[in-house]
C-alpha positions as CSV (number, residue, x, y, z in Angstrom):
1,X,-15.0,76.2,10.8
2,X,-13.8,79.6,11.2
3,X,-15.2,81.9,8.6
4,X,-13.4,82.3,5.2
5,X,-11.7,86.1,5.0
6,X,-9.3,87.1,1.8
7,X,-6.4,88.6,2.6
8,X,-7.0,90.9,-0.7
9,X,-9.7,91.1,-3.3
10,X,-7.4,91.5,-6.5
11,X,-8.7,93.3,-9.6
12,X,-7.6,91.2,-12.4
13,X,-6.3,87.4,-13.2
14,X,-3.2,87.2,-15.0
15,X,-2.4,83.7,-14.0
16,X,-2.9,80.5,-16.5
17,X,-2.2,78.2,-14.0
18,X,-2.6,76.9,-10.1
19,X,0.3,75.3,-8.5
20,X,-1.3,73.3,-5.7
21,X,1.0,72.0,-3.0
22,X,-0.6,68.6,-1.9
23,X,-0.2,67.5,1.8
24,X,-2.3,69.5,4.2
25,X,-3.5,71.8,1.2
26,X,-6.0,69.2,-0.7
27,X,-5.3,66.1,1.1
28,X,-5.7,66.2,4.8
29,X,-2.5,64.6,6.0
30,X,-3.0,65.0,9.5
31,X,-6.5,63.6,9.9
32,X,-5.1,60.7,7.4
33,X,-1.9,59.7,9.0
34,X,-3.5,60.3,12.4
35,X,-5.8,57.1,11.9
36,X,-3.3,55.2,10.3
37,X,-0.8,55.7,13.1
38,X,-3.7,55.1,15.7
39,X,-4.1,51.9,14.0
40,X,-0.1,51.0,14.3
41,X,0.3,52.4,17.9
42,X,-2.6,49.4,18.8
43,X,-1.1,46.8,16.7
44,X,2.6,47.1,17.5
45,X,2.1,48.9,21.3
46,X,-0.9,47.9,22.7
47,X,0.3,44.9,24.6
48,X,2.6,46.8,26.2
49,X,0.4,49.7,27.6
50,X,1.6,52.2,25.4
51,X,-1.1,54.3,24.5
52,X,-1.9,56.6,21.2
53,X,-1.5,59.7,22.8
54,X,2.1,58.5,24.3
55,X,3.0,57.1,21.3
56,X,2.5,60.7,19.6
57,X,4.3,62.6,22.4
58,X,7.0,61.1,21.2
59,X,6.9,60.6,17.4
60,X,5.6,63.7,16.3
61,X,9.1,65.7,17.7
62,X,10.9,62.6,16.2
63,X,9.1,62.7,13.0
64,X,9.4,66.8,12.2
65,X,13.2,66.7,13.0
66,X,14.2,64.0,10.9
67,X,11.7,66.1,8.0
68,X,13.3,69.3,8.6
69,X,16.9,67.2,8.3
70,X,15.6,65.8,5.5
71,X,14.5,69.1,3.9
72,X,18.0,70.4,4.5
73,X,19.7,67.3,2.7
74,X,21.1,66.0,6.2
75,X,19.6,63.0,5.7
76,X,18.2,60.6,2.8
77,X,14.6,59.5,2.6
78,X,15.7,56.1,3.3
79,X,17.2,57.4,6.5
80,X,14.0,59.3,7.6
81,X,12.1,55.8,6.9
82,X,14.6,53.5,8.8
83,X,14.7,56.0,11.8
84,X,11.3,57.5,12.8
85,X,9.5,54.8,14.3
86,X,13.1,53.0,15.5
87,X,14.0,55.7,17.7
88,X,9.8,56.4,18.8
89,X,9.8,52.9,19.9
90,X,13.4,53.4,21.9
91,X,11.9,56.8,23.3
92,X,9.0,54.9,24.6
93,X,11.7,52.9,26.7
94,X,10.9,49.6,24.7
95,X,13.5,47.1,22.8
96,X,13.1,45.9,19.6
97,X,13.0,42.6,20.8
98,X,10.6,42.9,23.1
99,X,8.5,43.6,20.0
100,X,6.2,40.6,18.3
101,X,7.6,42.3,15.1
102,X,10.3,44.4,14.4
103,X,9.7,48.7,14.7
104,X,11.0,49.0,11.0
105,X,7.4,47.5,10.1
106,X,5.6,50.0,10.5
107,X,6.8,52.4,8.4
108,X,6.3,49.9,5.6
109,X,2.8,49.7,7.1
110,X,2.4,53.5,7.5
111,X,3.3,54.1,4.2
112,X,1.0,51.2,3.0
113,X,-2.2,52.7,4.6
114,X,-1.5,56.1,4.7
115,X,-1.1,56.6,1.2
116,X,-4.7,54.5,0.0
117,X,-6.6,57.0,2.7
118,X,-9.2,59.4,0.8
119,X,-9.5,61.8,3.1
120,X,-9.8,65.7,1.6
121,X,-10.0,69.3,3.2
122,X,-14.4,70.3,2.9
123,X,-15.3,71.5,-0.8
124,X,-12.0,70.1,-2.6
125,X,-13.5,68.3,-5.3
126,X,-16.2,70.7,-5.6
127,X,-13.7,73.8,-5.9
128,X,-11.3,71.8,-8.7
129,X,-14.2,70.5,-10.5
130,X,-14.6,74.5,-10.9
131,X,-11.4,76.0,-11.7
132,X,-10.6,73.2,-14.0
133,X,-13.0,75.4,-16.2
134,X,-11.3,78.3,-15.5
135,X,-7.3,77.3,-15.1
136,X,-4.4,74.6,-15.9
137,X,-4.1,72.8,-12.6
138,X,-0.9,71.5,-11.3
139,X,0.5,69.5,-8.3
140,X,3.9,70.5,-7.0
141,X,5.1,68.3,-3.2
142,X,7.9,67.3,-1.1
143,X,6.4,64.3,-0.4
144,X,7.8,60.5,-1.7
145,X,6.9,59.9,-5.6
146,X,5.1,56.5,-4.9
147,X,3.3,58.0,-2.0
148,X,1.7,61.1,-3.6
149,X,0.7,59.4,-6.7
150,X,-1.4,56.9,-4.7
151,X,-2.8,59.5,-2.5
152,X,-4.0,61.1,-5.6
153,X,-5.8,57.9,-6.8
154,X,-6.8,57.4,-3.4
155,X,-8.3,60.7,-3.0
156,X,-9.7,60.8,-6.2
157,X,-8.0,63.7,-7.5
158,X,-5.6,62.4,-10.2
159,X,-7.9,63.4,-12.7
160,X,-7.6,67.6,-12.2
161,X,-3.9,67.6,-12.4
162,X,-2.0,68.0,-15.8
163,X,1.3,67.7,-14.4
164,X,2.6,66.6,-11.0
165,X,6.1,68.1,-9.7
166,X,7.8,66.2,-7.1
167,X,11.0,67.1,-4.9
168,X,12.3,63.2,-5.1
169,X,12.1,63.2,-9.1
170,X,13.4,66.8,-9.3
171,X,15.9,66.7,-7.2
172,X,14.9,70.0,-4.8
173,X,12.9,70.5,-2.4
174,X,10.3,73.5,-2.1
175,X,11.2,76.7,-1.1
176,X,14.6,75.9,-2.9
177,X,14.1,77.8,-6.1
178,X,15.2,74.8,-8.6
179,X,11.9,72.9,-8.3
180,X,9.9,76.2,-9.2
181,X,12.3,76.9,-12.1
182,X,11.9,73.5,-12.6
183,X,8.2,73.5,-12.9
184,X,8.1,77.1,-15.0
185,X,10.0,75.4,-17.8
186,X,7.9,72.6,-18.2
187,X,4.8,74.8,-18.3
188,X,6.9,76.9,-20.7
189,X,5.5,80.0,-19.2
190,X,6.5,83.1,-17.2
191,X,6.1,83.2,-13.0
192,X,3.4,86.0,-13.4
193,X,1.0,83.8,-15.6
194,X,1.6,81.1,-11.8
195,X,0.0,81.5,-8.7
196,X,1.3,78.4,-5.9
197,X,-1.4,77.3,-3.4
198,X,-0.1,75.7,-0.5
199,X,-0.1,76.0,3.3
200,X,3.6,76.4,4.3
201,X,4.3,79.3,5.2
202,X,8.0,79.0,4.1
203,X,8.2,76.2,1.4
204,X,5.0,77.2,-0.5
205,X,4.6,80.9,-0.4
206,X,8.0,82.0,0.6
207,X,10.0,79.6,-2.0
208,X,7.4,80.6,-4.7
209,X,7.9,84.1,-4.1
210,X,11.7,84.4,-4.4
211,X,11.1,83.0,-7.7
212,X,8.5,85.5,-8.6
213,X,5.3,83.5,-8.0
214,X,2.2,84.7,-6.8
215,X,0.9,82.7,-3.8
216,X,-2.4,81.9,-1.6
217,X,-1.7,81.0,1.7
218,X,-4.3,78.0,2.7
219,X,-4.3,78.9,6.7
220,X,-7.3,77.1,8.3
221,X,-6.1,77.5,11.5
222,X,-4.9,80.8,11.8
223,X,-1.9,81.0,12.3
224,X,0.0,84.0,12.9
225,X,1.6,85.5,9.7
226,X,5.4,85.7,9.5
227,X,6.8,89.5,9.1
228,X,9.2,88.7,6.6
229,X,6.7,86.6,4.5
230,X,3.9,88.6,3.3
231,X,1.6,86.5,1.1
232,X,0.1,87.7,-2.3
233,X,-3.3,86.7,-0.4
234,X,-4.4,84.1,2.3
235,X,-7.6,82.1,2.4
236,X,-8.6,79.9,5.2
237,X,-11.1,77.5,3.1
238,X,-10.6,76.1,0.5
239,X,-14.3,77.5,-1.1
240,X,-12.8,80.4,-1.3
241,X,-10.8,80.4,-4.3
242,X,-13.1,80.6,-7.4
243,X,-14.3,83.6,-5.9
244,X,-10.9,85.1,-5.1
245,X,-9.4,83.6,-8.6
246,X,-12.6,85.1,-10.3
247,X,-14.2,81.6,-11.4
C-alpha cells in the first residue's frame, strides 16, 4: 500500500459530522463484485469458453455507461438491471437461448451475492470504532436502497451510522445539490459543521462542495487530481483520518 500523505494538516475542527460515501470508500466494491461476477461468468459462461477476463472486457464498458446514463436520468434503475448483463452476453457473441438459463439471472444473482459480501477497505472498522467517539457518522450513496442496507449488515457497519441518505429514496443523485440539501436538513445543521468522505472525484467532493461542504478525497490509488476540483484535503488510507480529523 502506498504510503498515507494529507493533502493539508488543518488547524481546527469545526465539523459535527462525517458524511461517508459507501461504495469504494468503506466497502470495497470492486474486490466484492469482482468475486461475485467471477462466480456468475463460470456458472452462466463456462460451458461455452468464455472466460472471466472476456467476460469483463466486455461488461465493465457496458456496466459504467449504462451507470453514467443512469446518473444523468437517461435511464431507470430497472433499465440498468434488465440491460447490463443482456447486452454483455450479446457482446460476447452468444444468444440467449443458447443459455441453460436466461442472462436476466444474473443480475438477480449479482445483486443476491454481491450485496451479503463483507469485504471492507484495511482499518475501517478500527477508524469508525474511533471517530464514533469523536463525530456524528452518516452514510450518504447512489447505490440501490435494498442493496446498500444489506451491504451494511453484511459488512458489519450498520451499527456506526445514524442516518443513511440514499439517491433512490431522495430522489437525486450525488453531485446534484438536492441530496446534500437534502441531508443538511435532516441533520438540521449548517454545511460548515459537514465534511463528505468519499472517493469520487466528481459526485463526492465536487457535488459536496458546490453546496458548501468540506470534503476528503479517499484516493488509494493515486489518481491524478482534476484542476477544476480542488479538494478540502485527500487521504489515500483510510487510517488516516483520526489523525487528520484530530481524534
Amino acid at each position: 500500500m502506498k504510503q498515507c500523505q494529507s493533502l493539508l494538516t488543518p488547524q481546527a475542527m469545526p465539523y459535527q459530522h462525517l458524511i461517508f460515501d459507501l461504495d469504494h470508500t468503506l466497502w470495497d466494491f470492486d474486490r466484492n463484485a469482482n468475486r461475485v461476477l467471477e462466480q456468475l461468468t463460470h456458472e452462466f459462461l463456462g460451458p461455452f469458453g468464455i472466460s472471466f477476463d472476456q467476460f469483463m472486457a466486455h461488461y465493465t464498458p457496458l456496466n459504467a455507461a449504462l451507470w453514467n446514463d443512469y446518473h444523468h436520468h437517461r435511464v431507470t434503475k430497472q433499465q440498468l438491471r434488465e440491460r447490463r448483463f443482456p447486452e454483455t452476453v450479446k457482446a460476447l457473441g452468444l444468444r440467449e437461448e443458447q443459455l441453460h438459463q436466461p442472462s436476466v439471472q444474473m443480475e438477480q444473482l449479482f445483486i443476491e451475492r454481491c450485496s451479503d459480501m463483507d469485504g471492507v477497505f484495511p482499518h475501517c472498522h478500527k477508524v469508525l470504532d474511533t471517530l464514533a467517539k469523536h463525530y456524528q457518522l452518516h452514510i450518504m450513496t447512489n447505490g440501490f436502497a435494498e442493496a446498500q442496507h444489506r451491504k451494511l449488515r453484511a459488512a458489519e457497519l450498520e451499527q456506526y451510522f445514524e442516518q443513511v441518505f440514499i439517491s433512490e429514496h431522495i430522489g437525486a443523485n450525488k453531485p446534484s445539490p438536492l441530496i446534500f440539501e437534502h441531508a443538511l436538513k435532516a441533520l438540521n445543521c449548517p454545511p460548515e459543521q459537514c465534511i463528505m468522505i468519499g472517493d469520487n472525484l466528481h459526485a463526492d467532493v465536487g457535488g459536496a462542495q458546490a453546496s458548501g461542504i468540506d470534503q476528503i478525497w479517499f484516493n488509494p490509488t493515486g489518481l491524478e487530481r482534476d484542476k477544476d476540483i480542488q479538494p478540502t484535503y485527500q487521504i489515500a488510507c483510510l487510517s488516516e483520518l483520526p489523525e487528520l480529523l484530530h481524534c
